[in-house]
DRENKOL-337501 format. One record per residue (C-alpha): residue number from 1; residue in one letter; x, y negated, z. Coordinates in steps of 0.02 Angstrom, whole numbers. Each point is the difference from the previous one (the first is absolute). Layout:
BEGIN
<pt num="NUM" residuo="A" x="X" y="Y" z="Z"/>
...
***
This chain:
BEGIN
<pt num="1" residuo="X" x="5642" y="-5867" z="6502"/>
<pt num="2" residuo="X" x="-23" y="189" z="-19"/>
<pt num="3" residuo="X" x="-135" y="109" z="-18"/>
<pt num="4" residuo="X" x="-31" y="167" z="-90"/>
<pt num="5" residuo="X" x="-145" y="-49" z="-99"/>
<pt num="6" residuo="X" x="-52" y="-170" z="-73"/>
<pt num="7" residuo="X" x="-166" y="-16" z="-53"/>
<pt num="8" residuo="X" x="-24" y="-143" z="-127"/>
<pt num="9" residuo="X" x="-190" y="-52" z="-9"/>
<pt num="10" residuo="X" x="-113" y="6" z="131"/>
<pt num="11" residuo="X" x="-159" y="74" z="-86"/>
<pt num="12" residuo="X" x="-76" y="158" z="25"/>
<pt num="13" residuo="X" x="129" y="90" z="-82"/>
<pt num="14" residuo="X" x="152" y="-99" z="86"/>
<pt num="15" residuo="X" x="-86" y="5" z="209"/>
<pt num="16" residuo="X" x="-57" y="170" z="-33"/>
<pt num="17" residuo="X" x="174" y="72" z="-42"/>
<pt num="18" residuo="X" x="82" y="-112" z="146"/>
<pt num="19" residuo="X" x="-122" y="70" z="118"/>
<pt num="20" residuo="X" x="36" y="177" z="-44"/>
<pt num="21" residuo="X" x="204" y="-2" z="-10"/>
<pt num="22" residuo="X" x="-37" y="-119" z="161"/>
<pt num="23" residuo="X" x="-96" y="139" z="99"/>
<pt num="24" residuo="X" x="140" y="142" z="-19"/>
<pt num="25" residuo="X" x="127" y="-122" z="57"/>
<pt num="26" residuo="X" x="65" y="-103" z="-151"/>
<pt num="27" residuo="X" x="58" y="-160" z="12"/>
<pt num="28" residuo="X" x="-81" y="-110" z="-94"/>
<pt num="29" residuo="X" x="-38" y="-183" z="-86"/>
<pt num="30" residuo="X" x="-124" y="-73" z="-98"/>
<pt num="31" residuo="X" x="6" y="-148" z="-103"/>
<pt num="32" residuo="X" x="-120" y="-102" z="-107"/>
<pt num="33" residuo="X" x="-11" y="-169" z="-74"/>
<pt num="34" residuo="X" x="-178" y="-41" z="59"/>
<pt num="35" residuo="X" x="-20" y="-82" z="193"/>
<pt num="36" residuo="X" x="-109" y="164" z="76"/>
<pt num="37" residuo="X" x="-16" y="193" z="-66"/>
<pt num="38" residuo="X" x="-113" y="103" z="-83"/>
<pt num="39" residuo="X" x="53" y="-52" z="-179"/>
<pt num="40" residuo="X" x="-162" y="7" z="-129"/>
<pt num="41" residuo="X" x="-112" y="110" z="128"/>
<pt num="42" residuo="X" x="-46" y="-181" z="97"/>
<pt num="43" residuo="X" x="-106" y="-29" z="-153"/>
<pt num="44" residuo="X" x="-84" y="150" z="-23"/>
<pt num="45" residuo="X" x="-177" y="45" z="53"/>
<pt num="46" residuo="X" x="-118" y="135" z="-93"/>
<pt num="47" residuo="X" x="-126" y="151" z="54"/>
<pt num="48" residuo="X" x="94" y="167" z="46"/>
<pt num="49" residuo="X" x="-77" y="161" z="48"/>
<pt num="50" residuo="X" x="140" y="31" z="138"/>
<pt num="51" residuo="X" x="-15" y="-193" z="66"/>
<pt num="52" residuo="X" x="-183" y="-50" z="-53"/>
<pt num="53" residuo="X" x="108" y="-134" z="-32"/>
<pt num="54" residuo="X" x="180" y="-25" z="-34"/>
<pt num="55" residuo="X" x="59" y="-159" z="73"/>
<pt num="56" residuo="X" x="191" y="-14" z="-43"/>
<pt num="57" residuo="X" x="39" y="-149" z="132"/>
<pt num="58" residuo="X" x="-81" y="117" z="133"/>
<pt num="59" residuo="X" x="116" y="132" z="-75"/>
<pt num="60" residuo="X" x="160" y="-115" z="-11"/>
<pt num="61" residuo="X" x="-35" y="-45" z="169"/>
<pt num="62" residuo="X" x="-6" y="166" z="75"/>
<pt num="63" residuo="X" x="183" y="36" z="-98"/>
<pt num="64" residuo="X" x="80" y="-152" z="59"/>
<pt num="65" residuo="X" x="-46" y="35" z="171"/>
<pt num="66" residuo="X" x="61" y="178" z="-32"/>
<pt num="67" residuo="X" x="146" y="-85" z="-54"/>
<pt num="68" residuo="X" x="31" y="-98" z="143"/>
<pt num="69" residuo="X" x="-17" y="145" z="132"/>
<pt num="70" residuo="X" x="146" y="82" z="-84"/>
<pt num="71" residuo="X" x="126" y="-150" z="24"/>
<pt num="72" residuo="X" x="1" y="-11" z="-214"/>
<pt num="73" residuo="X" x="95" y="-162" z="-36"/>
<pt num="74" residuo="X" x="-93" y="-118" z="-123"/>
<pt num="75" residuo="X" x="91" y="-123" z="-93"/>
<pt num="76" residuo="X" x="-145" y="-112" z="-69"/>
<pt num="77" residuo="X" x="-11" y="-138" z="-123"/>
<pt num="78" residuo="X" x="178" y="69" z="-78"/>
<pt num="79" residuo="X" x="43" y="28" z="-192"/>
<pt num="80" residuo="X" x="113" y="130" z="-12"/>
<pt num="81" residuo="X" x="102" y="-24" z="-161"/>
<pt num="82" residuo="X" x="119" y="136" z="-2"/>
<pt num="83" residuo="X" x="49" y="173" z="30"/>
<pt num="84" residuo="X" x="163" y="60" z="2"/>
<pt num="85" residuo="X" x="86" y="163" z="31"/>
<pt num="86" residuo="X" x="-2" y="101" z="127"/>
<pt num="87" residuo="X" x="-133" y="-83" z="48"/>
<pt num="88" residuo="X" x="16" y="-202" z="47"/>
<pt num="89" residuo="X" x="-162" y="-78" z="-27"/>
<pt num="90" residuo="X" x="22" y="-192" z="-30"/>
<pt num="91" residuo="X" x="-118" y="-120" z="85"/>
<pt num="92" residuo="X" x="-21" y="-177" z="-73"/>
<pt num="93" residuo="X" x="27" y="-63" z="147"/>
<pt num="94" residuo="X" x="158" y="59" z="43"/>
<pt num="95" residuo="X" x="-37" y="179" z="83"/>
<pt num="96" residuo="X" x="82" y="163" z="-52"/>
<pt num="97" residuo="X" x="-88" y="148" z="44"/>
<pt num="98" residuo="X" x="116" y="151" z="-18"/>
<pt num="99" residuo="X" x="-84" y="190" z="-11"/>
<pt num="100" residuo="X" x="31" y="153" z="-60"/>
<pt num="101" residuo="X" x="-172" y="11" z="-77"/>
<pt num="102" residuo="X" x="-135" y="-147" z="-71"/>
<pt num="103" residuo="X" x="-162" y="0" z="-56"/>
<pt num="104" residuo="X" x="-67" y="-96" z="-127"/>
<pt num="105" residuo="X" x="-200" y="-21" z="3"/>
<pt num="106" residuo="X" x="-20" y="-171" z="-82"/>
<pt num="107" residuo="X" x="-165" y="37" z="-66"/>
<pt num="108" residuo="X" x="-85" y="-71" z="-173"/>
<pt num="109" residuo="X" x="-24" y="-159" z="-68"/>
<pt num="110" residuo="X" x="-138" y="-69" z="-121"/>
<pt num="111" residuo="X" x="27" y="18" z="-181"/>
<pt num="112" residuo="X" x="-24" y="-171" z="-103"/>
<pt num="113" residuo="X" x="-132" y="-17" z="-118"/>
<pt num="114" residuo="X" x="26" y="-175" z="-59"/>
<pt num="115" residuo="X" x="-157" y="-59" z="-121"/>
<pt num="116" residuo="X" x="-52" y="-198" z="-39"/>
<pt num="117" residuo="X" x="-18" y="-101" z="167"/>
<pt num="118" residuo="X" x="70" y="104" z="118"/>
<pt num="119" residuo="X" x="118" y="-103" z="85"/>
<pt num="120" residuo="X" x="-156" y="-125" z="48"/>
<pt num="121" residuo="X" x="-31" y="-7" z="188"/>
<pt num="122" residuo="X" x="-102" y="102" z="75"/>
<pt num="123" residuo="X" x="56" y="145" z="-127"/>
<pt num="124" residuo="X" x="54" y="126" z="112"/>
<pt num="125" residuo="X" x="66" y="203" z="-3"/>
<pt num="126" residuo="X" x="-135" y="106" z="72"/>
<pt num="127" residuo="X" x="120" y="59" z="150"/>
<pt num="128" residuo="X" x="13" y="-170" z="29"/>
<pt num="129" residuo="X" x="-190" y="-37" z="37"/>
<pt num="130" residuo="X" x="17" y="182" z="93"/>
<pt num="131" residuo="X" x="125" y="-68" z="132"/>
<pt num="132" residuo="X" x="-77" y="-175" z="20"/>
<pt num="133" residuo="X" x="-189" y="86" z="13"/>
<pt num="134" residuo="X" x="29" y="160" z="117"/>
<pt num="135" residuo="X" x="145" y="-61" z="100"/>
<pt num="136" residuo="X" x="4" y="-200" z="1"/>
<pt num="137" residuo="X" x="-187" y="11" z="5"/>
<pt num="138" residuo="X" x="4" y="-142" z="-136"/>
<pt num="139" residuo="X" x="-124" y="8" z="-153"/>
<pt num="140" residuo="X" x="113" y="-32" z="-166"/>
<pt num="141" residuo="X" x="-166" y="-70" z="-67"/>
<pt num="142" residuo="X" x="-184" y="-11" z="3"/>
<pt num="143" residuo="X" x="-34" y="45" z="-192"/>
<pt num="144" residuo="X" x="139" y="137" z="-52"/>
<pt num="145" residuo="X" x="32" y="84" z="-169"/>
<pt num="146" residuo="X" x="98" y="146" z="-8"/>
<pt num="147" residuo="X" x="104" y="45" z="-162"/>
<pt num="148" residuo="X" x="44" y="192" z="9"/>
<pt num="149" residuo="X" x="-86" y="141" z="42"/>
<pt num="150" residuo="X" x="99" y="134" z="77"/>
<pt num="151" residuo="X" x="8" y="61" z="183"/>
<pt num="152" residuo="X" x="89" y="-129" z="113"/>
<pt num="153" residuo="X" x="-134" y="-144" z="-85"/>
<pt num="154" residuo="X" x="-142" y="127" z="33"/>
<pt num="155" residuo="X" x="34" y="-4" z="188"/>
<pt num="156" residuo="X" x="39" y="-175" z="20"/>
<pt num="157" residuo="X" x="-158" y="-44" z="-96"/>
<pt num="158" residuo="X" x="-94" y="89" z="126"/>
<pt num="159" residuo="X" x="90" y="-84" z="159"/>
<pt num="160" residuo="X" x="-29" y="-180" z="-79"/>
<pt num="161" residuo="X" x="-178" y="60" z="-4"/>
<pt num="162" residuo="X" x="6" y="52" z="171"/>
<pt num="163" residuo="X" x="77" y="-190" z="40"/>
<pt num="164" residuo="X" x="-133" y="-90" z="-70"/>
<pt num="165" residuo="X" x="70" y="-40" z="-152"/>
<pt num="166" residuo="X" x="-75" y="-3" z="-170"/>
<pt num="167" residuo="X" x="60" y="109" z="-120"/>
<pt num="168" residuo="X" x="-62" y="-62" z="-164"/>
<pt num="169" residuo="X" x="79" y="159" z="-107"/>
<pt num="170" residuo="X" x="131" y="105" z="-17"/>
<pt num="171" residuo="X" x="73" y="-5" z="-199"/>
<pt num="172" residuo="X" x="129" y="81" z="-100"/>
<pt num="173" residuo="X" x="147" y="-114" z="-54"/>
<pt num="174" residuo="X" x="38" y="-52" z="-180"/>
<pt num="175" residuo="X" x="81" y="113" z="-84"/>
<pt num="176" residuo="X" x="178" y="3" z="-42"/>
<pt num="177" residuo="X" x="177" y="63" z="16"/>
<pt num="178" residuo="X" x="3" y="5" z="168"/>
<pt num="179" residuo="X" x="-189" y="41" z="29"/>
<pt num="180" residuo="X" x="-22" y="155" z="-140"/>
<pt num="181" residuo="X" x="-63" y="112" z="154"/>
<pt num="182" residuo="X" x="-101" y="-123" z="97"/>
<pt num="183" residuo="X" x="-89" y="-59" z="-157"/>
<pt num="184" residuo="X" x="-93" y="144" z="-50"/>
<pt num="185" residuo="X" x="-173" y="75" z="59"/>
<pt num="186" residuo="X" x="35" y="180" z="-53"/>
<pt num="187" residuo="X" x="169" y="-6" z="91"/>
<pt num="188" residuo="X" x="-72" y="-88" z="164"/>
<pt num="189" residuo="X" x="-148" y="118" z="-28"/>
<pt num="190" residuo="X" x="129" y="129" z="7"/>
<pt num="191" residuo="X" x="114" y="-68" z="149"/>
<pt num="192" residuo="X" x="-162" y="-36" z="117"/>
<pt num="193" residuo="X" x="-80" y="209" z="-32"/>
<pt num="194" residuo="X" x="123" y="41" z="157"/>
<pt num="195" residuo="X" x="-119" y="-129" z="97"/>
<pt num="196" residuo="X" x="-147" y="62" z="-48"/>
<pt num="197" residuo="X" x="-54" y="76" z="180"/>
<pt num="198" residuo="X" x="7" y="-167" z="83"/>
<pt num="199" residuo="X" x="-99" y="-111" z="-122"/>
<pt num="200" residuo="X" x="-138" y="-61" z="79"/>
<pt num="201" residuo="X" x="-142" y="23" z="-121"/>
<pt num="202" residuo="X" x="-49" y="170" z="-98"/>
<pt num="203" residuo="X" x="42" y="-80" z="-176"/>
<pt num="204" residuo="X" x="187" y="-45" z="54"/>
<pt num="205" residuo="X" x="-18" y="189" z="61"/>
<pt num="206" residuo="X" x="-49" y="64" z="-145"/>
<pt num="207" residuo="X" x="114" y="-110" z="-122"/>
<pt num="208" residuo="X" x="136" y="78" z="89"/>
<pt num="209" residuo="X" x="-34" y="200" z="-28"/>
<pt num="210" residuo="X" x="-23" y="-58" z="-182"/>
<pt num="211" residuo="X" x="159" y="-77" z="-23"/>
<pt num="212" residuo="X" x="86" y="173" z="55"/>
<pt num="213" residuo="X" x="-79" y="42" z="-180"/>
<pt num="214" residuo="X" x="83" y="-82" z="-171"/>
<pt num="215" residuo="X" x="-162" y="0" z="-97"/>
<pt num="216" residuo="X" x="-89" y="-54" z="170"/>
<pt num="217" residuo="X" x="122" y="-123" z="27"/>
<pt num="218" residuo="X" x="-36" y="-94" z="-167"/>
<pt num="219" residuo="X" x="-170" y="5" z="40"/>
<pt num="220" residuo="X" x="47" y="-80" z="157"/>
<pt num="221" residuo="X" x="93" y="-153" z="-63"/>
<pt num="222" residuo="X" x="-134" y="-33" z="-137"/>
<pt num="223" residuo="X" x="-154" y="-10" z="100"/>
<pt num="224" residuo="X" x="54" y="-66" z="142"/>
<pt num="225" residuo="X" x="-99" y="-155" z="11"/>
<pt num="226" residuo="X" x="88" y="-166" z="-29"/>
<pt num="227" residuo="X" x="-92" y="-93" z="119"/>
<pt num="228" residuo="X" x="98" y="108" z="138"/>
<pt num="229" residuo="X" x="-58" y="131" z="144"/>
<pt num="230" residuo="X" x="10" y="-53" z="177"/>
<pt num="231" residuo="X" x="135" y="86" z="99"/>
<pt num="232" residuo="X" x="-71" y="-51" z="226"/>
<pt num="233" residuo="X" x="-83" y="-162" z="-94"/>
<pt num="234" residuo="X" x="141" y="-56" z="-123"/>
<pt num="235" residuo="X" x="-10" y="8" z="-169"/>
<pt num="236" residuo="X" x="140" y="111" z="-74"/>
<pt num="237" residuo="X" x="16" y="-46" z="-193"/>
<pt num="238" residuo="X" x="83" y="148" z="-139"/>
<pt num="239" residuo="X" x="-35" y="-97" z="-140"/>
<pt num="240" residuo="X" x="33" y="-179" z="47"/>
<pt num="241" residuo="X" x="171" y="-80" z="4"/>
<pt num="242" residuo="X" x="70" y="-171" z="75"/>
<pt num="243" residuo="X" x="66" y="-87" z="-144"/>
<pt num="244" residuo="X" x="60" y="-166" z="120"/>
<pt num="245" residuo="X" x="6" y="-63" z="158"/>
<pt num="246" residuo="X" x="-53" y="-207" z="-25"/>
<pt num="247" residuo="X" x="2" y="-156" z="106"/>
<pt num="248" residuo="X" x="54" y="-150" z="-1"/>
<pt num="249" residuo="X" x="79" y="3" z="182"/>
<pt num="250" residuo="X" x="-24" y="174" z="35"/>
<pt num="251" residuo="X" x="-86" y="150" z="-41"/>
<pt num="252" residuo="X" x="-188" y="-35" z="-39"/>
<pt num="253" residuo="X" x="-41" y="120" z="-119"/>
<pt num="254" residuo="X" x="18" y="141" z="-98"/>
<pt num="255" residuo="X" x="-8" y="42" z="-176"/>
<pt num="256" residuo="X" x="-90" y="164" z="-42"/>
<pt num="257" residuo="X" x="-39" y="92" z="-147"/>
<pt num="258" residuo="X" x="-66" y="188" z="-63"/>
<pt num="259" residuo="X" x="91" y="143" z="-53"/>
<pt num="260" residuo="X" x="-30" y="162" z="-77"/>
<pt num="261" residuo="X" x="36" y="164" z="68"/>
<pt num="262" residuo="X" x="183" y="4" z="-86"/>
<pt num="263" residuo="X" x="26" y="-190" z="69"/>
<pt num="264" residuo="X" x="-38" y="-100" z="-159"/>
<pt num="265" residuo="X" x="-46" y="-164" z="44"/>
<pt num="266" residuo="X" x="-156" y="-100" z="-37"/>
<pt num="267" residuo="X" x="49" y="-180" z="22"/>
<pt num="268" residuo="X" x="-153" y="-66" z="-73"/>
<pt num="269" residuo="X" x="-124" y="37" z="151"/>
<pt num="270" residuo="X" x="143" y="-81" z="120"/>
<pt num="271" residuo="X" x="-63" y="-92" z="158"/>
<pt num="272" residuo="X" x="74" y="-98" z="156"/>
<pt num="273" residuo="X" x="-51" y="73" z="180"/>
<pt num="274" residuo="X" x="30" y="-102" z="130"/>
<pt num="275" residuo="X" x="122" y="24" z="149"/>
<pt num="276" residuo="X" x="106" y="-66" z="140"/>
<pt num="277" residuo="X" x="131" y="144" z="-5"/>
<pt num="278" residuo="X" x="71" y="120" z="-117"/>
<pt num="279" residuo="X" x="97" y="174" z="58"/>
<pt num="280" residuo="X" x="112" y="88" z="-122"/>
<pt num="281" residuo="X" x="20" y="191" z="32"/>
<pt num="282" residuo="X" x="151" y="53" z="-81"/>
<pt num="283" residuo="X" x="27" y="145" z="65"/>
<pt num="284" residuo="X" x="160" y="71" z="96"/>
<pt num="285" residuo="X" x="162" y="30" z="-39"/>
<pt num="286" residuo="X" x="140" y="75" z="117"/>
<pt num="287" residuo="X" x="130" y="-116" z="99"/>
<pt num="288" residuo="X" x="166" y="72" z="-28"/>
<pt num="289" residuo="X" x="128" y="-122" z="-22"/>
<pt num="290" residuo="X" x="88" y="48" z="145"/>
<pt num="291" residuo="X" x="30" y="182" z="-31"/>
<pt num="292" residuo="X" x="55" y="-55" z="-166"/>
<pt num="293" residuo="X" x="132" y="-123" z="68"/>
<pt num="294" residuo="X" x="55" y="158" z="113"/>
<pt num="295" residuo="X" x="43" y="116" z="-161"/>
<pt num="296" residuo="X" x="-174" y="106" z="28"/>
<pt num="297" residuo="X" x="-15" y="94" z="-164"/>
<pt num="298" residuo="X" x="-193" y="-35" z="-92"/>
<pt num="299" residuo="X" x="-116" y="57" z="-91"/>
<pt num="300" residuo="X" x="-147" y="-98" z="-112"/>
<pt num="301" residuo="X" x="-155" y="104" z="22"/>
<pt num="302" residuo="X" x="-151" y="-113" z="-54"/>
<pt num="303" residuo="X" x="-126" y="126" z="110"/>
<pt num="304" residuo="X" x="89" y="-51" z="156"/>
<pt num="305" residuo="X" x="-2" y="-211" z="-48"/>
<pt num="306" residuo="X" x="154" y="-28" z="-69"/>
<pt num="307" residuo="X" x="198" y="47" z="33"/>
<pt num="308" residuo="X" x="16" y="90" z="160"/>
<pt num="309" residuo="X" x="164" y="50" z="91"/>
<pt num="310" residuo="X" x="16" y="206" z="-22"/>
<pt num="311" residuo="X" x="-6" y="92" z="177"/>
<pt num="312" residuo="X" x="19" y="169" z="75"/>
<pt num="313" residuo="X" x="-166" y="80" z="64"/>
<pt num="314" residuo="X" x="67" y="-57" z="175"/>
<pt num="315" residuo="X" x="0" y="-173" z="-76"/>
<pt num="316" residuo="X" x="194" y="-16" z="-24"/>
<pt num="317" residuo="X" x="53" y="-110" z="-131"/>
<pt num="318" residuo="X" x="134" y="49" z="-128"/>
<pt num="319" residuo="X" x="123" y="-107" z="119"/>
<pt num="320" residuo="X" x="27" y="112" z="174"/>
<pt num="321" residuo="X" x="-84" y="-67" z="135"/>
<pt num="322" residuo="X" x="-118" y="-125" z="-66"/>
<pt num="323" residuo="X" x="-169" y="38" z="-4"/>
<pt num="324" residuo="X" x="-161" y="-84" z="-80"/>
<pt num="325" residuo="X" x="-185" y="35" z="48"/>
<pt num="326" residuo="X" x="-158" y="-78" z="-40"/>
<pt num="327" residuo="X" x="-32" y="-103" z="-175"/>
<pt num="328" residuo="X" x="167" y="-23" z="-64"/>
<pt num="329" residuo="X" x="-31" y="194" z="-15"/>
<pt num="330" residuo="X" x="-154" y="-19" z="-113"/>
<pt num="331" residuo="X" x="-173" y="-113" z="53"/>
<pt num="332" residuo="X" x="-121" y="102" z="118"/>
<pt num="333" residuo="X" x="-91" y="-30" z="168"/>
<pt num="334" residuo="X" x="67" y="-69" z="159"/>
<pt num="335" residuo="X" x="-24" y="201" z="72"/>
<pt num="336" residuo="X" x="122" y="62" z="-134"/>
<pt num="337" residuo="X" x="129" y="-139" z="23"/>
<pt num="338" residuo="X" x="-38" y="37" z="206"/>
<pt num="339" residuo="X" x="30" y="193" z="-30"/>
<pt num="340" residuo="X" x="155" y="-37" z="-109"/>
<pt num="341" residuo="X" x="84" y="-99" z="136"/>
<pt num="342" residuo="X" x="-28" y="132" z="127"/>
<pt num="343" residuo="X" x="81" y="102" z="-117"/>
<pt num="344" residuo="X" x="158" y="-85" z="-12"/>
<pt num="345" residuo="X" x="-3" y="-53" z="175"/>
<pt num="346" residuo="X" x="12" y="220" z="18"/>
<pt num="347" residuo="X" x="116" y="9" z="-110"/>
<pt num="348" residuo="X" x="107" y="-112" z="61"/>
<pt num="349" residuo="X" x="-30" y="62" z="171"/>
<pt num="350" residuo="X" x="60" y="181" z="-69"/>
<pt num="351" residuo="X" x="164" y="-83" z="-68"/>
<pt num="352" residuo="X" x="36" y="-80" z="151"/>
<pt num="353" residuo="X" x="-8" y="165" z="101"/>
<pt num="354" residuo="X" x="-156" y="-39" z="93"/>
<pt num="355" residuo="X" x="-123" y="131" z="-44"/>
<pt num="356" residuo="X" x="-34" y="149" z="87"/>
<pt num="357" residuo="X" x="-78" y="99" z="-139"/>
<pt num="358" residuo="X" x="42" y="-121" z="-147"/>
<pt num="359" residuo="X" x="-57" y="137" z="-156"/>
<pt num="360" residuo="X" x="-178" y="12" z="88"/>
<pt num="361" residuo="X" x="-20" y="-194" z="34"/>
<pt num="362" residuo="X" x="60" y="-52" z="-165"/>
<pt num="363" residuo="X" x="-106" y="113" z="-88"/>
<pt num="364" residuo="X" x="-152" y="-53" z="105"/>
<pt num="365" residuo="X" x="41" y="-189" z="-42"/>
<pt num="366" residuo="X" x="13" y="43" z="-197"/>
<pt num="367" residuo="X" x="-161" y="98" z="6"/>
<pt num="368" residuo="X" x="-78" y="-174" z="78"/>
<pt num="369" residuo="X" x="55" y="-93" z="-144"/>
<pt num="370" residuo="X" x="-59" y="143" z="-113"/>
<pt num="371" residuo="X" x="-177" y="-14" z="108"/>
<pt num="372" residuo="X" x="-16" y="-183" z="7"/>
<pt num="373" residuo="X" x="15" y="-19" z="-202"/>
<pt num="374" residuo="X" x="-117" y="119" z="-29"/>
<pt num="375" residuo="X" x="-132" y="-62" z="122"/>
<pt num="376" residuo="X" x="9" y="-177" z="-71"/>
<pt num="377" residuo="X" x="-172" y="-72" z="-21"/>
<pt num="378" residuo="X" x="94" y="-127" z="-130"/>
<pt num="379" residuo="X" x="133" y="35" z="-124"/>
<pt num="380" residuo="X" x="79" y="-164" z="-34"/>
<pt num="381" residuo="X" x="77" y="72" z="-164"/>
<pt num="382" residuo="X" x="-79" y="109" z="-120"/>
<pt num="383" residuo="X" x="87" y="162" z="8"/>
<pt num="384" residuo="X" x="99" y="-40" z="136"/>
<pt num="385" residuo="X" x="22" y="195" z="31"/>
<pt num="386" residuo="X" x="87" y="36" z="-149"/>
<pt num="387" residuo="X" x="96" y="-169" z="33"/>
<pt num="388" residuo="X" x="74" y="93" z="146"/>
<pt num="389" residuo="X" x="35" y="153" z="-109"/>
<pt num="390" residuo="X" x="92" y="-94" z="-116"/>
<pt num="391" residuo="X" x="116" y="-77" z="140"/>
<pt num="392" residuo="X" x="22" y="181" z="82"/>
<pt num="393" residuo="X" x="50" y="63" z="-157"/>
<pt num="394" residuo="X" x="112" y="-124" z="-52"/>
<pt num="395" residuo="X" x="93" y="27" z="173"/>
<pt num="396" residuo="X" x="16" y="172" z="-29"/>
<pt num="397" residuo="X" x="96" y="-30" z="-144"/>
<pt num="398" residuo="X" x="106" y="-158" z="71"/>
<pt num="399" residuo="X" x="40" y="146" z="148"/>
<pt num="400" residuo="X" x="43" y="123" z="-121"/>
<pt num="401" residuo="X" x="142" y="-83" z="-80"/>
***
């Protein structure tokens, strides 16, 4: 089968790009391993000035109808596990989907954070009690612990709230190799500052603006109280950590003890909370093994979550004609990823000839991207503009050679 742009991933990033090539008369495919689309926005759900609420199935919904109107073939529940020049994408289930130009918009995944007990049932990653409470309508508990504090356990904490569900705290994790920025309360101090106009009570507000200050920021992390502030009813905890998960069956409870501001632990005033269900927020990393298996020339660049395949401002990869857009270009909201495919959807749409005035529409669809980063009511990753800085740079010079 031939098309002139496959679009692998069928999240924000992936429909929105299909639906723009789509509209100016591409021919194009989707494909995604899960049964239905709309990729990680069917679990999302939080307060938005421009939605008064942003509902990502009711979003998803409204693409894959969009979708649909424009005769888009979908190619669901398939693992694509190759892609080979010029360009054959291989589906595991025997299809080959030939096209002069791909997209890849696989998305993120969860970064590990492996501490004592957390293979017991009912141990869970916090995207994982995200899908099953906003989308499944499922609670992943009655009694929930939360270990990491950072944005995407922030929100879901607040929609298990919103279910009904108990959430007894939300804890830093033990610190170690793996955990060295997680485990700190000046550095989550720190991280959280660029939240500081959402949190819901004036001292959250006003730890914030002080952590925008060194000196303040020390402050911060010493005298915030260890017995916790509460963030819409749930205790948030800078200076507790969960040593263990225990149970003998499952997870029951968890051990916590102090730490100081610089995340020296106090193991003598330990104590066991109880629970019925622990979430792990790990944070994100991007999902790039395909682009890597297609030659895609990357780039580590920690303020962006990990390696990341280098592209074009158009969103061009260093192999011609495939094209990445949402977070295997660097973790942000589902409007960046959305403004990134419609990007590459343009640009593609220019390289196939179908643009009447391709400079002006491309260089409205970058300014979109530009717009949607910079309106962001979360960063995901600290720094995450200089991340992109980095990346453009780094092109520059790839280009140059």
């Amino acid at each position: 089968m031939t098309y002139d742009l496959v679009v692998i991933g069928s999240g924000p990033a992936g429909m929105s790009a299909a639906i723009n090539a789509a509209s100016y008369g591409a021919r194009v495919a989707i494909v995604d391993e899960n049964p239905v689309t709309g990729g990680k926005l069917l679990g999302q759900m939080h307060e938005d000035p421009d939605f008064e609420w942003w509902i990502g199935e009711n979003i998803a919904r409204e693409m894959t109808s969009e979708v649909k109107k424009l005769d888009i073939d979908t190619f669901l529940e398939k693992e694509v596990w190759g892609i080979f020049p010029q360009w054959n994408v291989m589906l595991h289930s025997g299809e080959q989907l030939q096209a002069s130009n791909v997209l890849i918009a696989t998305g993120a995944a969860e970064k590990a954070m492996p501490l004592p007990g957390w293979t017991k049932p009912g141990v869970m990653a916090i995207g994982a009690a995200q899908t099953l409470t906003n989308y499944h309508r499922v609670k992943p508990g009655h009694n929930v612990a939360i270990i990491g504090v950072d944005p995407l356990s922030l929100s879901v904490a607040h929609e298990l709230k919103m279910a009904d569900v108990n959430v007894a705290g939300i804890f830093l994790p033990p610190s170690n190799a793996l955990t060295s920025d997680k485990s700190s309360p000046m550095q989550i101090i720190d991280d959280l500052s660029g939240m500081a106009h959402l949190a819901p009570n004036r001292l959250m507000k006003i730890a914030g603006k002080m952590a925008k200050n060194p000196v303040m920021k020390k402050a911060a992390a010493k005298f915030y109280p260890s017995f916790g502030m509460k963030v819409w009813g749930i205790p948030l905890f800078l200076r507790k950590t969960v040593l263990a998960i225990e149970g003998k069956e499952q997870a029951e409870t968890v051990k916590t003890a102090k730490i100081v501001q610089n995340g020296q632990l106090q193991q003598e005033n330990a104590k066991s909370i109880n629970v019925d269900c622990v979430c792990i927020s790990g944070g994100l990393y991007p999902l790039a093994e395909l682009a890597s298996s297609a030659g895609c020339a990357f780039a580590y660049i920690k303020e962006l979550g990990g390696h990341i395949p280098l592209h074009s401002p158009e969103m061009e990869t260093t192999q011609e004609g495939i094209f990445v857009a949402g977070n295997i270009t660097g973790i942000e909201s589902a409007k960046v990823a959305m403004a990134q495919g419609k990007l590459a959807g343009t640009a593609i749409s220019d390289r196939l000839g179908l643009l009447n005035n391709p400079q002006k529409a491309v260089t409205r669809a970058r300014k979109e991207v530009e717009d949607a980063s910079e309106q962001a009511l979360i960063q995901f990753q600290p720094n995450i503009g200089y991340g992109r800085e980095k990346a453009e740079q780094i092109w520059r010079e790839k280009a140059d050679l």
